[in-house]
C-alpha positions in Angstrom: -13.3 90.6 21.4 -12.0 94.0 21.7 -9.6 95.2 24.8 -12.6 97.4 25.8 -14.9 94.2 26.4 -11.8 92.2 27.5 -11.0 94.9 30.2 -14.2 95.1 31.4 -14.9 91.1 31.4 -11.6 91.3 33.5 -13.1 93.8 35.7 -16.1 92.0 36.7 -14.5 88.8 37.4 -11.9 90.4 39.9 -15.3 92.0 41.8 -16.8 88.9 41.6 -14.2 86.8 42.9 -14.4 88.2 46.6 -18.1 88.0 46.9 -18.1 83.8 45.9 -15.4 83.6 48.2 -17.1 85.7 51.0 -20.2 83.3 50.7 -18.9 80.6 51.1 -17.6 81.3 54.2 -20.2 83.4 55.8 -22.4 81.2 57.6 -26.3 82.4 58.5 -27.3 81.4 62.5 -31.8 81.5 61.6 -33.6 81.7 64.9 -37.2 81.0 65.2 -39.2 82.7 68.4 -42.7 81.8 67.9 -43.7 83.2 64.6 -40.5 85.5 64.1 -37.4 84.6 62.5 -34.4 86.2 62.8 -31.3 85.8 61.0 -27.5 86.4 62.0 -24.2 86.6 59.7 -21.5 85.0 61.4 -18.1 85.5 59.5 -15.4 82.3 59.7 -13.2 83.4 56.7 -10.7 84.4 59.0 -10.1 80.7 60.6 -9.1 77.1 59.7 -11.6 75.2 59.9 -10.0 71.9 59.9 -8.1 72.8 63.3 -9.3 72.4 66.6 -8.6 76.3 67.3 -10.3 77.6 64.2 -13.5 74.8 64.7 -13.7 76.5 68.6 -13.7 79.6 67.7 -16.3 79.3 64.7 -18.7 77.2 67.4 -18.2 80.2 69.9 -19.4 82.7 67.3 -22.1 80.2 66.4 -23.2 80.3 70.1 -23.2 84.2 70.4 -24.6 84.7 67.3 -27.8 82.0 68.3 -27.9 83.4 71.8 -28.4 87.2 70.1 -30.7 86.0 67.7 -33.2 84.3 69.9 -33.3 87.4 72.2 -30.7 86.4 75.0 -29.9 89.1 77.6 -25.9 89.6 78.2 -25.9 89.6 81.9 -29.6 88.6 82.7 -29.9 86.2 85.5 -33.3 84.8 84.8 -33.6 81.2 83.5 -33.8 80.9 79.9 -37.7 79.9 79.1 -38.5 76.7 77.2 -39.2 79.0 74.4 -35.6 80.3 74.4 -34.1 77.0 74.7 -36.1 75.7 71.7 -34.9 78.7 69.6 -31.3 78.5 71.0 -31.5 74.6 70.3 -32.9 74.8 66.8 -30.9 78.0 65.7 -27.3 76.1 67.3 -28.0 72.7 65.0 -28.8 73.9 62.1 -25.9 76.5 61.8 -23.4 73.7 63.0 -24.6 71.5 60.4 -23.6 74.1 57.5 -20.2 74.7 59.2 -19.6 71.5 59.0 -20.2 71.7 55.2 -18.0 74.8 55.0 -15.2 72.9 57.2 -15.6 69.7 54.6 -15.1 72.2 51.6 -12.0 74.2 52.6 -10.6 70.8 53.9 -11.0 69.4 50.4 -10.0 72.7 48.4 
């Protein structure tokens, strides 16, 4: 190999590097309102998963995240519909289940 192609291989591995480790710990909150779907990114590179601070915090942007996604009003006062509650439900379990994933991983690495 020639320093050009060595430089460059070296190159695209540094720009690389962030983006694996950005997904794997970028979580995506999917909430389903009747026939819509809407997805949220919700960021926990910043915590520790494996402590009981870092695992609140990452639930609380899981909650925000679902609550925003299946059309929850900041402030309303109006009882969530059954529709809402399905969404919120739905949307809540299945992004918890992949944080747990993600907590299991950077416990383990």
């Amino acid at each position: 190999m020639t320093m050009k192609t060595l430089a460059a291989l070296a190159a695209t591995m540094t720009l690389a590097l962030p983006v694996s480790a950005l997904a794997s710990s970028t979580l995506v909150v999917d909430a389903r309102a009747g026939t819509e779907t809407r997805s949220i990114m919700v960021s926990v590179a910043d915590l520790n998963l494996a402590s009981a601070h870092g695992a609140r915090l990452a639930n609380s942007r899981i909650d925000r995240a679902a609550k925003q996604a299946c059309g929850w009003l900041s402030g309303s006062i109006q009882q969530p519909t059954r529709e809402f509650r399905d969404c919120y439900s739905s949307a809540l379990g299945s992004a918890r289940g992949s944080l747990d994933g993600l907590a299991q991983g950077q416990h383990q690495g």
